[in-house]
N, C-alpha and C positions, 0 to 999 in steps of 0.2 A: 456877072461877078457876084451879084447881092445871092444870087441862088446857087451859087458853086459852095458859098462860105454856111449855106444855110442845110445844104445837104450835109455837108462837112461836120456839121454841129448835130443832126441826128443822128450820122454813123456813127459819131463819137459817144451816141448818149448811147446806144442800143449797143456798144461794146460794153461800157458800163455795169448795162444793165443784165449782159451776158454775163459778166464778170461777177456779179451780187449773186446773180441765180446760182452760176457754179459754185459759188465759198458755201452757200445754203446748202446745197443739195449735198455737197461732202462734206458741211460739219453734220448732218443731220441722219448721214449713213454710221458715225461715231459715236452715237450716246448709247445708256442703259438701255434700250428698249422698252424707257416706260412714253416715246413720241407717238402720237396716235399712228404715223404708217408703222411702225416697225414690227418684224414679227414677233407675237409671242410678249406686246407690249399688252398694260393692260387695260386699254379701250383695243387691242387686236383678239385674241382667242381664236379661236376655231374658226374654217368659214362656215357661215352659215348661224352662229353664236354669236346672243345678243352681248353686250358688254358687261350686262351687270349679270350674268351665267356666267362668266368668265372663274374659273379655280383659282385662288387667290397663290401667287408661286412659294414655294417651300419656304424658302425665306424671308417670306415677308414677317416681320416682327409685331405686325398688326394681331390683335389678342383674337381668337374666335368668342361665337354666343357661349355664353356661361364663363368663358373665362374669367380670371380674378383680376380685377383691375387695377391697374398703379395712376396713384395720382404722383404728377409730377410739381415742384417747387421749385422757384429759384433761389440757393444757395443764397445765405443772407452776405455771406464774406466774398464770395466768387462773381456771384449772378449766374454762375450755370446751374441750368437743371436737375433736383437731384429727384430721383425717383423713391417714392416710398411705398412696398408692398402692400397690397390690399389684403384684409385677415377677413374676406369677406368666403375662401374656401374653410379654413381653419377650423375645428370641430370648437365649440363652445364649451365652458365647464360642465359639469355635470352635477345635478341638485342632488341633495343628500337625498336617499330612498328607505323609508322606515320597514321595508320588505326584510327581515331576519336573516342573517346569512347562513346557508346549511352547514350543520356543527361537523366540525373531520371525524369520517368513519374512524369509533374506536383500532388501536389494532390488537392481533391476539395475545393474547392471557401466557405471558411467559412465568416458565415456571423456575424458581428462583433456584442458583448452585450451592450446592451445602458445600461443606468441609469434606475432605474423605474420611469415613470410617461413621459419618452421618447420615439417616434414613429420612425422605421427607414424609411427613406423618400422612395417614390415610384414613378415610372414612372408618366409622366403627361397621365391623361387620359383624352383625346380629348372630349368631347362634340357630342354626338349625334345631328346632325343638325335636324331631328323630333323635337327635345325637343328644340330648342334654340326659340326665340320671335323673326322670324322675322320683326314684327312691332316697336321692340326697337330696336335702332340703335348702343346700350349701348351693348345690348346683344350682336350684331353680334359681333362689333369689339373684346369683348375682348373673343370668339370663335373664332373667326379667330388668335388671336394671343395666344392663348393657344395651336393651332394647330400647327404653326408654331413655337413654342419653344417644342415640343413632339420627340425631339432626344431621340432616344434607339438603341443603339447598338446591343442587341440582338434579337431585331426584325427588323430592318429597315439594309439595304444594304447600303445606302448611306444617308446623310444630304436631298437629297433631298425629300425622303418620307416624311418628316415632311411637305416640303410648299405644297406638292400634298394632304395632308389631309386638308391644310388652304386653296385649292384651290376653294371649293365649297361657301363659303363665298365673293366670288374675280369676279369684274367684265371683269378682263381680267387675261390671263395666270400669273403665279407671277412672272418670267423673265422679265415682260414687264418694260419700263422705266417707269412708273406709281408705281413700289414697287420697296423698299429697301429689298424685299425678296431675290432674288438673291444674297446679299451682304452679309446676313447674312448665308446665304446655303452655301457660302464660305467660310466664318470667320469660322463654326464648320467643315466642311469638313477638314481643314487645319490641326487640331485635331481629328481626326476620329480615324487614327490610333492609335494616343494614350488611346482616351477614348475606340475604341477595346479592348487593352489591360487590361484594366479595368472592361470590359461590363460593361459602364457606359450607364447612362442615364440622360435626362435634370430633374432638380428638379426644379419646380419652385415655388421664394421663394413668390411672389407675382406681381400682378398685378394692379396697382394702377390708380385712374384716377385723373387727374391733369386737374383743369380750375383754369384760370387767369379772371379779370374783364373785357377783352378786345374780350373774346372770341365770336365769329358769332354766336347769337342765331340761332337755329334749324329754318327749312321752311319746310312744309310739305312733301316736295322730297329733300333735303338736309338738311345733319349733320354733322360736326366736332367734335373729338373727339380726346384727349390724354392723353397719359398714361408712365404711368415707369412700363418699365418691369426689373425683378431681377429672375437671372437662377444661378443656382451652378451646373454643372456636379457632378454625383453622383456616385462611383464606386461599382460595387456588391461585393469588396474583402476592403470594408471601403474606397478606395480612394477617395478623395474630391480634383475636378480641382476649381480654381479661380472662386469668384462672378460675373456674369458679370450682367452689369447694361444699358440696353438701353430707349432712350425715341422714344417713337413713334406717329404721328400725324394721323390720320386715317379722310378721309374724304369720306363719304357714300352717296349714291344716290336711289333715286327709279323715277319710269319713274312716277306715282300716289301714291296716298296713299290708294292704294286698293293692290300695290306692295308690294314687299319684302326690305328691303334693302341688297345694296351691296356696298362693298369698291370698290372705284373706284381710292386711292390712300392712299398708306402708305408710309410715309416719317419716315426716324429718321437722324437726327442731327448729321453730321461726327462726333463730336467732344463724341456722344457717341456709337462711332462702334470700 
């Protein structure tokens, strides 16, 4: 009897204990696949793949190497977790750099609209000595001093290419003490670099001749002659330098009147330099 009731009590236990194993083994067929059998869990992987080889699955929320890390806190009012971004990818300011910044290419030199029935001024153009009458003395002078106010910046080097073209009319160098050339080759020099700036050039506004009642009539091989001259610098981007206003006395020679003439002195009046 003692051993009918004693069997009775292990069947019972070993149903039991069939009953545990089955609820385990089908709740454990149910989860996410992270239970070490499961396939595709992650101590599973591949066969033959150690667990930490294992590819981390798409989803996982876990950061890779170099990622930016979030530290997380608990909510002072809630107690939940609040995540706060790490600025640890984030580029940092940038220090002031004493390296100069490249200045913006100029652009081009436009050229300003006049009024209609208005002309924009132009370079002086010098006189072909071929064409000038060396037999008037009228002529020479006011070629030579046409020559002499022919400042252009964009063709000439310096102020003094203008007296080297009045030079052919000149019976001596124009430096000599015999011309106010020289004085005038400085007064624009002085200006050079500004009118550069401008690629200016002389305009000239005219050339006038001036006799008084007193003046030496002509002699066959000598002439007097004088004149106001008026020049405005002219800039090719519209700028306009000062009028300037000189007088000038011109006295011309020829060896015969079978010669040519030539200046043998140009004066002008401090009081217009």
């Amino acid at each position: 009897m003692i051993r009918s009731r004693s069997s009775l009590l292990l069947v019972g236990a070993a149903v039991v204990l069939a009953v545990v194993g089955l609820l385990l083994v089908l709740g454990g067929g149910g989860d996410d696949g992270d239970s070490p059998g499961s396939v595709g869990g992650a101590a599973g992987g591949r066969p033959g793949e150690r667990p930490s080889e294992a590819a981390p699955p798409a989803d996982d929320p876990s950061p890779g190497p170099g990622a930016d890390q979030e530290t997380v806190a608990p909510d002072a009012g809630t107690g939940e977790p609040q995540r706060t971004p790490s600025t640890a990818g984030e580029d940092e300011p940038l220090e002031p750099s004493d390296t100069p910044t490249a200045q913006p290419t100029p652009g081009p030199r436009q050229t300003p609209t006049l009024p209609p029935g208005m002309r924009q001024p132009e370079p002086v153009e010098v006189p072909d000595p071929g064409t000038v009458d060396g037999d008037d003395p009228t002529a020479v002078a006011v070629a030579a001093l046409t020559a002499a106010y022919s400042f252009d910046t964009a063709t000439d080097t310096s102020s003094a290419d203008a007296m080297d073209r009045a030079q052919v009319w000149l019976a001596a160098p124009y430096d000599s003490s015999a011309y106010d050339l020289d004085g005038l080759r400085q007064d624009v020099e002085r200006d050079w670099e500004r009118w550069s700036g401008h690629q200016a050039f002389a305009s000239i506004n005219g050339i006038d001749p001036h006799t008084t009642d007193v003046d030496t009539p002509d002699t066959a091989t000598r002439a007097e002659r004088r004149f106001y001259v008026r020049m405005t610098p002219i800039g090719r981007d519209a700028w306009n330098g000062p009028l300037v206003e000189h007088q000038w006395f011109a006295f011309l020679e020829r060896a015969s009147a079978d010669d040519q003439w030539r200046i043998v002195e140009l004066q002008t009046p401090l009081a217009h330099r």
